[in-house]
Kinemage of the C-alpha trace (Angstrom):
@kinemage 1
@onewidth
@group {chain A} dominant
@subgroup {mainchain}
@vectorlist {calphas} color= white
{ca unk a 1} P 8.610 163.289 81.179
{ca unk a 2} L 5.812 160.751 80.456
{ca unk a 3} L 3.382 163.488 81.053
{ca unk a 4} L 5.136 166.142 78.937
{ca unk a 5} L 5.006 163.721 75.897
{ca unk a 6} L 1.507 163.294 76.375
{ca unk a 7} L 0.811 166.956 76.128
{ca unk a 8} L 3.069 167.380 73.375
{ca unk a 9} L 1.208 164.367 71.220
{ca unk a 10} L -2.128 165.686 72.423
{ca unk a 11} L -1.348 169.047 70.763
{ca unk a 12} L -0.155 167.885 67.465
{ca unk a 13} L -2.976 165.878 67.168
{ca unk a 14} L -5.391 168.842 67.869
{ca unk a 15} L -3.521 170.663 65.250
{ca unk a 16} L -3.695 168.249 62.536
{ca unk a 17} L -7.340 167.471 62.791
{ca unk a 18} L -7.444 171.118 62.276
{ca unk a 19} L -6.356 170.596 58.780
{ca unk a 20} L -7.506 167.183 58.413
{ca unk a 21} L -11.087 167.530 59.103
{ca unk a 22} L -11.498 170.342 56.415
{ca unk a 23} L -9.240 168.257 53.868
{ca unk a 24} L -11.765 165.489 55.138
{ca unk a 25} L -14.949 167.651 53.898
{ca unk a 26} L -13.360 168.544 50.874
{ca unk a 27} L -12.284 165.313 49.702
{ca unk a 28} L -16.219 164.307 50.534
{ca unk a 29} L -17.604 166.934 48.333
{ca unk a 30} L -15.442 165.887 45.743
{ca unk a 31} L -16.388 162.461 45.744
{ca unk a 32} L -19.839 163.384 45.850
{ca unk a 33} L -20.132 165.439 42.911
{ca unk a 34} L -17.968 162.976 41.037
{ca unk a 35} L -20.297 159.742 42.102
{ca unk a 36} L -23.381 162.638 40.880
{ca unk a 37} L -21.769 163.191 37.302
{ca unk a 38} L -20.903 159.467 37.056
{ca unk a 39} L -24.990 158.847 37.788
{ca unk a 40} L -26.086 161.810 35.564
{ca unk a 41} L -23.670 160.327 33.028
{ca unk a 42} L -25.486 157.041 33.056
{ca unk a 43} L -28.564 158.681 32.820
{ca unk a 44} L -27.637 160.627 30.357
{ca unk a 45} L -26.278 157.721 28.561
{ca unk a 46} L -29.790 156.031 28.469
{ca unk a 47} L -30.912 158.821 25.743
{ca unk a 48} L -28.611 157.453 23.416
{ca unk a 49} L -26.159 154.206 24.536
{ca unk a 50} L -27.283 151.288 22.746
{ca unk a 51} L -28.427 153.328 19.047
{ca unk a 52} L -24.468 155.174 18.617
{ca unk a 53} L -23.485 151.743 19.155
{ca unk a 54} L -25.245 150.227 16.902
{ca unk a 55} L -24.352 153.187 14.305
{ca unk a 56} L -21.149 153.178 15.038
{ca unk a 57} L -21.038 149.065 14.462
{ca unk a 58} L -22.481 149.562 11.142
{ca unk a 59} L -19.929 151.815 10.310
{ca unk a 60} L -22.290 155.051 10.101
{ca unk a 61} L -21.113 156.963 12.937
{ca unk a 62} L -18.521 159.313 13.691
{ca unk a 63} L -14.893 156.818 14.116
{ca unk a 64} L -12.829 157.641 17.015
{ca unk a 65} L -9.943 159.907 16.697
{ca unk a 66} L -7.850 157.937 18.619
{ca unk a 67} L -8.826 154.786 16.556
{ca unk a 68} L -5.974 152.626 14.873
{ca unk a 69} L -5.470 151.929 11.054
{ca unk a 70} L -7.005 148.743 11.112
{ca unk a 71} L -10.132 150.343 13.054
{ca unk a 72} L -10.502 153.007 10.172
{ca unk a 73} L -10.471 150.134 7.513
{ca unk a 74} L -12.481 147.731 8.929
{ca unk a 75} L -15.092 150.524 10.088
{ca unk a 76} L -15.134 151.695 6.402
{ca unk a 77} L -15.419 148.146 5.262
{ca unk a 78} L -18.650 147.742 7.345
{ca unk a 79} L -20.195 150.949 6.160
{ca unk a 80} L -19.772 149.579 2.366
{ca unk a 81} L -21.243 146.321 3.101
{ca unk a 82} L -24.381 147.078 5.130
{ca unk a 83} L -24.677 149.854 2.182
{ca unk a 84} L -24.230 147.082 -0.499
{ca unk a 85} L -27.322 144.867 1.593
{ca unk a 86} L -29.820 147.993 1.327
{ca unk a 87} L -28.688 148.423 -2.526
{ca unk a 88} L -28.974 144.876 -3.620
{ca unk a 89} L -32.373 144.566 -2.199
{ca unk a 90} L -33.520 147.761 -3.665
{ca unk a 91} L -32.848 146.351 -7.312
{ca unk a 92} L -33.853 143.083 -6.616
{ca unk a 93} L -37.544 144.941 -5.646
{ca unk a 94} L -37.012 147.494 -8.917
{ca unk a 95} L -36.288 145.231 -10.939
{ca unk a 96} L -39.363 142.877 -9.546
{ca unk a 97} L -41.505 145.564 -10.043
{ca unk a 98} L -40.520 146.707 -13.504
{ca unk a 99} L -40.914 142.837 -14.836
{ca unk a 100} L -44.579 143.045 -13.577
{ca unk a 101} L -45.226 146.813 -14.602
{ca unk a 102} L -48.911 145.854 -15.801
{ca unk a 103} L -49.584 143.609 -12.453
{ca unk a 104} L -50.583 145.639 -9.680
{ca unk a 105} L -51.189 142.891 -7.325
{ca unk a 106} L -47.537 141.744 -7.895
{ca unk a 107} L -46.442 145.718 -7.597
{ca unk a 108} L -47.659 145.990 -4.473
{ca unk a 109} L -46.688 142.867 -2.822
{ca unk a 110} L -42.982 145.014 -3.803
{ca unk a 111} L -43.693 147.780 -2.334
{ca unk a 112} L -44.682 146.414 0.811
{ca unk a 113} L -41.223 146.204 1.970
{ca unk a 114} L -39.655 148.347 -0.877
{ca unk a 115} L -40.787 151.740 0.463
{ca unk a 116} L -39.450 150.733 3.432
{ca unk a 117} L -35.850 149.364 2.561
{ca unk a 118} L -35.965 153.011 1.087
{ca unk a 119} L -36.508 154.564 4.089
{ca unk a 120} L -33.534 152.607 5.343
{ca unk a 121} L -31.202 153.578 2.833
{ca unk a 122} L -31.759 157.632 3.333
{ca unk a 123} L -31.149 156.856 6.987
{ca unk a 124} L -27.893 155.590 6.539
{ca unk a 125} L -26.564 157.871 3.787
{ca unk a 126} L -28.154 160.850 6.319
{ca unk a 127} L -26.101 159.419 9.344
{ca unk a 128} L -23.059 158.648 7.156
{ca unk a 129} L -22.937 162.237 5.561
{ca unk a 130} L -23.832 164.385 8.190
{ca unk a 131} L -21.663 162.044 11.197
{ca unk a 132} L -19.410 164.642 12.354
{ca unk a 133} L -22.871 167.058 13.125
{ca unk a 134} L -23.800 164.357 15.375
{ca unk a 135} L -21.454 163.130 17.845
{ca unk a 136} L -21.164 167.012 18.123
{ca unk a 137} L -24.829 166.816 19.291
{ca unk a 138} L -24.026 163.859 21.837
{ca unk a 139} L -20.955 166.284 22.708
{ca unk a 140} L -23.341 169.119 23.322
{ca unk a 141} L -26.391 166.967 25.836
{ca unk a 142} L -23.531 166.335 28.006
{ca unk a 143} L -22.662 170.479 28.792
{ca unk a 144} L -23.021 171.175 32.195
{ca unk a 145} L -26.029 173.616 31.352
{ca unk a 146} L -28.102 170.899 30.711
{ca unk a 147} L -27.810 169.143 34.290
{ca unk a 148} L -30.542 169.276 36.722
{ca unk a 149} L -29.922 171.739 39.427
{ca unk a 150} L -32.095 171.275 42.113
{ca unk a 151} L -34.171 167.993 43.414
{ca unk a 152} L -36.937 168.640 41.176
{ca unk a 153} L -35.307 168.890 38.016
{ca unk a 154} L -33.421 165.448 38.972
{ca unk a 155} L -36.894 164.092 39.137
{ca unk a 156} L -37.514 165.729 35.853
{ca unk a 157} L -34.649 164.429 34.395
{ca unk a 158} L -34.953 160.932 35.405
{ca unk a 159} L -38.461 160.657 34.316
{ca unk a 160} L -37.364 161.673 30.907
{ca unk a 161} L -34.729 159.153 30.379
{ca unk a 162} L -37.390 156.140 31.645
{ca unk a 163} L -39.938 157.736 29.385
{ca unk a 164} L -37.163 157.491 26.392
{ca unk a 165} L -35.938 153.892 27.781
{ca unk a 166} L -39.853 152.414 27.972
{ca unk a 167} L -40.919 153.610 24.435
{ca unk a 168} L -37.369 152.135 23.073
{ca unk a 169} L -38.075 149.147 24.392
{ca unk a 170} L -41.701 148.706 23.603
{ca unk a 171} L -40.558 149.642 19.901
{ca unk a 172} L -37.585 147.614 19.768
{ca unk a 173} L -40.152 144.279 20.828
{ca unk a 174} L -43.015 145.190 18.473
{ca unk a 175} L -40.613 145.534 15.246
{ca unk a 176} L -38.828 142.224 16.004
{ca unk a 177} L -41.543 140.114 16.318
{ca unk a 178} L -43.248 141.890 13.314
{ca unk a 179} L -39.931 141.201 11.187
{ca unk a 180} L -40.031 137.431 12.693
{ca unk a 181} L -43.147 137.045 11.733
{ca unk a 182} L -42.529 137.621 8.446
{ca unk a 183} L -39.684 135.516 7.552
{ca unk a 184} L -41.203 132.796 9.693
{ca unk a 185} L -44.921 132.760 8.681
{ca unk a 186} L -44.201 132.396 5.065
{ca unk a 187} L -42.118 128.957 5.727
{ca unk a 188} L -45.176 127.496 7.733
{ca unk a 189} L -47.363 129.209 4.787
{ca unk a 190} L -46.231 128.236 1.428
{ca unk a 191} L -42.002 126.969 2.161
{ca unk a 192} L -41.851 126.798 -2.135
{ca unk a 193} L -42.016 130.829 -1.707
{ca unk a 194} L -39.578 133.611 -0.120
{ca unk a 195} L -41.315 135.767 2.463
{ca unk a 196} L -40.231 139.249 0.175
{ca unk a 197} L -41.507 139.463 -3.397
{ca unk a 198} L -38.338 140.026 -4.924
{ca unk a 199} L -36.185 139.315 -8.164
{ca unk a 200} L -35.174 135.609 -7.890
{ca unk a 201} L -32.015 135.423 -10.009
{ca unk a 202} L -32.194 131.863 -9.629
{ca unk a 203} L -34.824 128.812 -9.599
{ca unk a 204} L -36.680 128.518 -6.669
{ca unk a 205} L -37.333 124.437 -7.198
{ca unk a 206} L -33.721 124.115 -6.494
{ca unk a 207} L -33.250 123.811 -2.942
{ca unk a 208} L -29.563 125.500 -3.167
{ca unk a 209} L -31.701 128.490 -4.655
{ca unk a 210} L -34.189 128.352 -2.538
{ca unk a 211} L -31.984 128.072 0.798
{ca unk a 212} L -29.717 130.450 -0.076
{ca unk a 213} L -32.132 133.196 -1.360
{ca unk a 214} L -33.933 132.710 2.178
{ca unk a 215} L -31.162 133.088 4.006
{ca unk a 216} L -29.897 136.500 2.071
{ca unk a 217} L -33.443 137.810 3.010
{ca unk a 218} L -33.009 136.862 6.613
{ca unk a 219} L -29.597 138.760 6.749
{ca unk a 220} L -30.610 141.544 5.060
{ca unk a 221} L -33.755 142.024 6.704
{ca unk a 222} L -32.813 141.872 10.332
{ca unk a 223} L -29.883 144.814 10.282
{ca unk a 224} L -32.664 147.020 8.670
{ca unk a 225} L -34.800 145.406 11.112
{ca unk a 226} L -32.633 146.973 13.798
{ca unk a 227} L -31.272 150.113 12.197
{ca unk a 228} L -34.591 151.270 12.010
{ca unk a 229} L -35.316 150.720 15.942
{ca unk a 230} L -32.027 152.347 16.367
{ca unk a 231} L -33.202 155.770 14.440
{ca unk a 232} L -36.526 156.120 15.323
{ca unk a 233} L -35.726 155.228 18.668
{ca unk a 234} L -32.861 157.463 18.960
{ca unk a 235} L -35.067 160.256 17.261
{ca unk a 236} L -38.160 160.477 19.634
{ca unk a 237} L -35.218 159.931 22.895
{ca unk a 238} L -33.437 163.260 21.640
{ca unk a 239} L -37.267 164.750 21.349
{ca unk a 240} L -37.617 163.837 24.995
{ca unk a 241} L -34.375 164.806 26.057
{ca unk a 242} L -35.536 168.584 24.521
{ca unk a 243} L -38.996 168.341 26.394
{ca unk a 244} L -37.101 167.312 29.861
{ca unk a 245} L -34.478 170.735 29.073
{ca unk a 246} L -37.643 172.589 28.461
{ca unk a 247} L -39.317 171.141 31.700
{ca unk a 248} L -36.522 171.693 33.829
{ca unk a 249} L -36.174 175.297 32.548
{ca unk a 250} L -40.206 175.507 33.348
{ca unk a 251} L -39.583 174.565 37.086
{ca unk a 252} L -36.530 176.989 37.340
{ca unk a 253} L -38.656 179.655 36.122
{ca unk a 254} L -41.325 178.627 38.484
{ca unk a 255} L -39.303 178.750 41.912
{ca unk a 256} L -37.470 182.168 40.992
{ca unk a 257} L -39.361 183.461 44.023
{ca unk a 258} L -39.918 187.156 45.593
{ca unk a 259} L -37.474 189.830 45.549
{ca unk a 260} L -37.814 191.641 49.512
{ca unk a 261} L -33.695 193.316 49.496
{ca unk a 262} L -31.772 194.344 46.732
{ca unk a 263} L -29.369 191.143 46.977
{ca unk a 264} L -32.843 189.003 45.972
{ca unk a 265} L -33.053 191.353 42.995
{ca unk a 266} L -29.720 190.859 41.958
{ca unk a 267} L -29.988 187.135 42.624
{ca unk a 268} L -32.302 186.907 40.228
{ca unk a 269} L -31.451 189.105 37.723
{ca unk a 270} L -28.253 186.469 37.967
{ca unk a 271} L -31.284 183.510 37.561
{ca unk a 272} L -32.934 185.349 34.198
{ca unk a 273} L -29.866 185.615 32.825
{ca unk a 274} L -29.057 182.067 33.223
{ca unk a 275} L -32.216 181.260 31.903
{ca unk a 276} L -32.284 183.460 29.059
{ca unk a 277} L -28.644 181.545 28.630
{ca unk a 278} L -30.217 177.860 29.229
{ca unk a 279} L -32.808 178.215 26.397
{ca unk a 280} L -30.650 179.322 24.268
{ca unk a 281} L -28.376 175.966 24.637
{ca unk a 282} L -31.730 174.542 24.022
{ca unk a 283} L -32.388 176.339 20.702
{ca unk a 284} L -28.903 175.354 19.448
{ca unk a 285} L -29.697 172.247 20.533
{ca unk a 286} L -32.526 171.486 18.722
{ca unk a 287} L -31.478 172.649 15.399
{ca unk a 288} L -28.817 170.152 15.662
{ca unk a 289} L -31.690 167.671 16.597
{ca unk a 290} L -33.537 168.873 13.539
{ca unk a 291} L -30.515 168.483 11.050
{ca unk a 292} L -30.707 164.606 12.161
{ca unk a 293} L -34.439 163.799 11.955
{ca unk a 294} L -35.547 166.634 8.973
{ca unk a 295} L -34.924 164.346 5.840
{ca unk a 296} L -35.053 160.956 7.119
{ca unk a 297} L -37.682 161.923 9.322
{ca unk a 298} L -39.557 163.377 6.074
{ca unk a 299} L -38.914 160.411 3.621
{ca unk a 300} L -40.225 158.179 6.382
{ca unk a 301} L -43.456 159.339 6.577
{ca unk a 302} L -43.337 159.293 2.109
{ca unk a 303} L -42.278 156.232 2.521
{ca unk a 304} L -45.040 154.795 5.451
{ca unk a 305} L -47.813 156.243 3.027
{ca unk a 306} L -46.859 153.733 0.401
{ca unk a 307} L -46.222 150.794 3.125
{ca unk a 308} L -49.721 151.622 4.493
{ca unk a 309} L -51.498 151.702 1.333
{ca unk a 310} L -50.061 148.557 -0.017
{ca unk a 311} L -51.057 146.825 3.666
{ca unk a 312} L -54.564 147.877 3.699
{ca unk a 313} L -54.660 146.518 -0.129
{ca unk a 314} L -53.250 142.969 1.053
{ca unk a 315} L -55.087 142.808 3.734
{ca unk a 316} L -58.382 143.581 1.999
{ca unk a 317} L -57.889 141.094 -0.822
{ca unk a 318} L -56.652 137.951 1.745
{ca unk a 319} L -59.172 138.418 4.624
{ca unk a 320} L -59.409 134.115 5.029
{ca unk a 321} L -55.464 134.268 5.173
{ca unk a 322} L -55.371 133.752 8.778
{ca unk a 323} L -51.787 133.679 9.278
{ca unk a 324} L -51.407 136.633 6.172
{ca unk a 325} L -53.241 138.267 8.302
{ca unk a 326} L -51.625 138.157 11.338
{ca unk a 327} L -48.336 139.191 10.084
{ca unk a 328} L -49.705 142.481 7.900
{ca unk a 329} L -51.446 143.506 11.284
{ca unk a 330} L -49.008 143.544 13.344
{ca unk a 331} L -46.438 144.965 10.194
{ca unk a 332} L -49.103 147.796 10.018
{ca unk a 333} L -48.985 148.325 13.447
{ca unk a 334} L -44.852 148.697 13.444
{ca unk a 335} L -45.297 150.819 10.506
{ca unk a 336} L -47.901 153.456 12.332
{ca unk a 337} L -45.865 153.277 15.310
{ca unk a 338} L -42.655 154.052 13.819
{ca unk a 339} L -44.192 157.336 12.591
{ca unk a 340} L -46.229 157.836 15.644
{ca unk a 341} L -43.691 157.892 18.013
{ca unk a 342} L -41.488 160.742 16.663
{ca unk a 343} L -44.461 163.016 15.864
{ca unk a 344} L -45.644 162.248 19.357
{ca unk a 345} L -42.317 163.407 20.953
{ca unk a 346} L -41.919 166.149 18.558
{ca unk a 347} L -45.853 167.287 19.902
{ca unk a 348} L -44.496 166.462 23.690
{ca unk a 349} L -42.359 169.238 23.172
{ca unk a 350} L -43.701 171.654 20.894
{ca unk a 351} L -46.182 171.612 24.197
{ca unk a 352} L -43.562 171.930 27.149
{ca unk a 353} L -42.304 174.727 24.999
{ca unk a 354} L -45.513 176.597 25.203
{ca unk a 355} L -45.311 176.230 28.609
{ca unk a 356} L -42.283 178.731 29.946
{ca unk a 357} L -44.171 181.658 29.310
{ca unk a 358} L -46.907 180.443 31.839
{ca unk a 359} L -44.657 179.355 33.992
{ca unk a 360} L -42.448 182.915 34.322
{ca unk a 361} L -45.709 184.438 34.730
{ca unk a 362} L -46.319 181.763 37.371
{ca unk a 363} L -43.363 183.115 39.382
{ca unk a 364} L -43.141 185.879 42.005
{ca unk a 365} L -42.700 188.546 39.369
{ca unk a 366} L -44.769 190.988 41.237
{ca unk a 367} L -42.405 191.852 43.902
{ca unk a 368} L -39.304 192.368 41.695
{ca unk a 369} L -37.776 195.982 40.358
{ca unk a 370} L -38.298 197.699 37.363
{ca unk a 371} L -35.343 196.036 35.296
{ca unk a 372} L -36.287 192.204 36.215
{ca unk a 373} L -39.544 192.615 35.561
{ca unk a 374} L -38.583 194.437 31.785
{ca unk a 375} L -36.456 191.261 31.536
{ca unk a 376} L -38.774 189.088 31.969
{ca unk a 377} L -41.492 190.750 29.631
{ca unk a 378} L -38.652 190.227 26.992
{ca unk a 379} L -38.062 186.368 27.548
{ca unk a 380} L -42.102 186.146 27.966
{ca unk a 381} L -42.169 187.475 24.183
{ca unk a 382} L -39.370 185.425 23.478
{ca unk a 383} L -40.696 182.428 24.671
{ca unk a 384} L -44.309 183.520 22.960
{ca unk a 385} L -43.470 181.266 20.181
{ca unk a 386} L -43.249 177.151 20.406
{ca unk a 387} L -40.395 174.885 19.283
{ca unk a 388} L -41.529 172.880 16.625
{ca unk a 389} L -39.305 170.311 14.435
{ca unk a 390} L -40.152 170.738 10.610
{ca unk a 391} L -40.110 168.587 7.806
{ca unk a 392} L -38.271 169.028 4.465
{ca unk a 393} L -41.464 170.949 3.644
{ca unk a 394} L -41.427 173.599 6.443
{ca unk a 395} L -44.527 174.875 6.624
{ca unk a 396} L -45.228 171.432 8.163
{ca unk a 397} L -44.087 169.953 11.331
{ca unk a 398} L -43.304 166.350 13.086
{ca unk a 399} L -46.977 166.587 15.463
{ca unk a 400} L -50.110 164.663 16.130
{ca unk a 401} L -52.043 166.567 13.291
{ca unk a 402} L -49.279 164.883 10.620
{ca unk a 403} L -49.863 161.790 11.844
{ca unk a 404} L -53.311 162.073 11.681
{ca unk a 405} L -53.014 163.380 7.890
{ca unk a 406} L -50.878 160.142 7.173
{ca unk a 407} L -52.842 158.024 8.547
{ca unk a 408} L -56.246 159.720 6.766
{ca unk a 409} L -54.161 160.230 3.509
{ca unk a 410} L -52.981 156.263 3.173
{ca unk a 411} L -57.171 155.183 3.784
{ca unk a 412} L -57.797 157.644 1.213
{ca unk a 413} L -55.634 156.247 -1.394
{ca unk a 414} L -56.349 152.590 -0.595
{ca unk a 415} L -60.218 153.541 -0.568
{ca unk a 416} L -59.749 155.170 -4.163
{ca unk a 417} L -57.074 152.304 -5.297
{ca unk a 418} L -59.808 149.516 -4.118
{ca unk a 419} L -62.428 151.398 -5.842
{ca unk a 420} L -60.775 151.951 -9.029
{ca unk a 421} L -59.253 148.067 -9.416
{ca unk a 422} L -62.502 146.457 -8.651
């Protein structure tokens, strides 16, 4: 009887592993492609996180559908106040500037931060207006067509979003201590003087006045301070997130391989296809990239011209300043990077774009039938023609050879400006 029990246990246990150790496997697949989208999430995440927060605290961004009343009101309620900041300051410096019309000294001791709280203002009504167009673009990075396929494009991947996180970073660092520099070096300076020529509605002998007009600048410096590491940050990540699509699609193109039976050619007329589907996700993805940087993007680089030239005037005229000096360098140095960074993504891949044409011809094609090989004649033509993001004037792109024009064009001014003064 003992024996017979035995058996019997011994058999439903064989039988159940038969349906266990599949259910086993499955379950394990499962969890491993939900642990890999969890990972490619936070990866993903790293191209945008901390910037939509910082929108979105500011009251710029897209509010959540599922957000209460009170969420709605107080979001709105932030959006009017950090709008309020940027237009106080901006008639505080117009007004400054039209009291001293005839004083150019005094004009561009404005404009030194004017241009730039200008700058700040068409970011947030750009973000505020068009906020709908962009969570749809977060929406869209996270399609499944844009996750890496294959070991290589992981590695792709990945290197983009620590390329993204270092220059954030390194930006992020350089504008804060340029922006502590100067509210802190005036105080150590000259503490009977604010560190931003503005309108002083009030006498600055009167510590009350003086205190509380410092303070205002502090507070409304430091959110512009930060919205514009948010943008431009945010800006040359979604640049790099393009360039890593485009690289990924270069290395799928690359390992298409041979074609030896019929199923290979079928198995990659499957792979074009996919391709030919990939980049355009891309396309669409980038004109939704373009509709955030295009005007900002353009009155930022207006906008550095006039920061630039007034810097290189200041500095030239207060050369035994050391401390002046300090803080304009490393100002100037924000100010080039800021505009350096997106046109350098925007070259980054404007170039990786250029690529896919080599890199299909790179591939097996040789060894494929008549129909693949028409296909792929038709994507090389396709692909014949770069990516580019353009400015508001669009016969002119975000690329090394702007920079290089803004940087030539603000000497030029501050040469002639110098020239004509003295």
């Amino acid at each position: 009887m003992g024996g017979s029990l035995k058996l019997i246990s011994r058999n439903v246990l064989d039988r159940a592993s038969l349906y266990i150790r599949p259910a086993a496997r499955i379950l394990t697949k499962v969890l491993n492609s939900l642990q890999k989208m969890s990972e490619h999430h936070e990866m993903m995440s790293t191209f945008y996180k901390y910037q939509v927060w910082y929108f979105n605290f500011l009251g710029m961004w897209q509010v959540a559908s599922c957000a209460s009343r009170l969420q709605r009101v107080l979001h709105q309620l932030r959006c009017c106040l950090i709008l309020s900041i940027v237009a106080i300051m901006l008639l505080f410096f117009a007004i400054r500037v039209l009291a001293n019309i005839d004083q150019l000294n005094v004009i561009l001791q404005v404009f030194f931060m004017f241009a730039t709280e200008v700058s700040c203002m068409s970011k947030l009504l750009s973000i505020k207006l068009r906020n709908r167009n962009h969570a749809q673009l977060i929406e869209e990075m996270h399609s499944p067509c844009f996750r890496p396929s294959s070991k290589k494009e992981a590695l792709i991947f990945s290197g983009g979003a620590k390329r993204a996180k270092i220059w954030r970073n390194f930006y992020a660092s350089a504008s804060l201590l340029a922006a502590s520099l100067i509210l802190v070096t005036q105080w150590f300076v000259d503490n009977n003087a604010l560190p931003l020529s503005m309108y002083e509605p009030c006498d600055l002998l009167s510590s009350g006045c003086y205190y509380g007009l410092y303070f205002y600048q502090v507070m409304s410096l430091m959110p512009t301070c930060w919205l514009n590491i948010a943008f431009d940050s945010i800006a040359a990540s979604l640049l790099y997130f393009l360039e890593t699509q485009l690289a990924m699609l270069s290395a799928h193109l690359e390992s298409l391989g041979s074609a030896e039976t019929i199923e290979d050619n079928q198995r990659i007329a499957r792979e074009l296809r996919n391709c030919c589907i990939h980049y355009a996700r891309i396309f669409q993805l980038k004109d939704l990239i373009d509709g955030f940087i295009k005007v900002p993007g353009s009155v930022q680089m207006l906008c550095s011209v006039l920061v630039l030239v007034s810097n290189f005037y200041a500095i030239s005229i207060r050369t035994k300043e050391t401390a002046f000096m300090i803080m304009m360098a490393s100002y100037q140095f924000v100010m080039l990077l800021q505009i350096f960074i997106i046109c350098y993504s925007a070259d980054e891949m404007s170039y990786q774009s250029a690529l896919l044409s080599h890199s299909l011809y790179s591939s097996d094609w040789t060894s494929w039938n008549k129909s693949n090989r028409k296909l792929a004649l038709l994507m090389m033509l396709r692909f014949s023609e770069p990516l580019h993001m353009h400015t508001l004037n669009h016969s002119q792109c975000f690329n090394s050879t702007t920079f290089s024009s803004i940087v030539n064009c603000s000497y030029s001014y501050f040469a002639l400006l110098k020239r004509v003064n003295s």
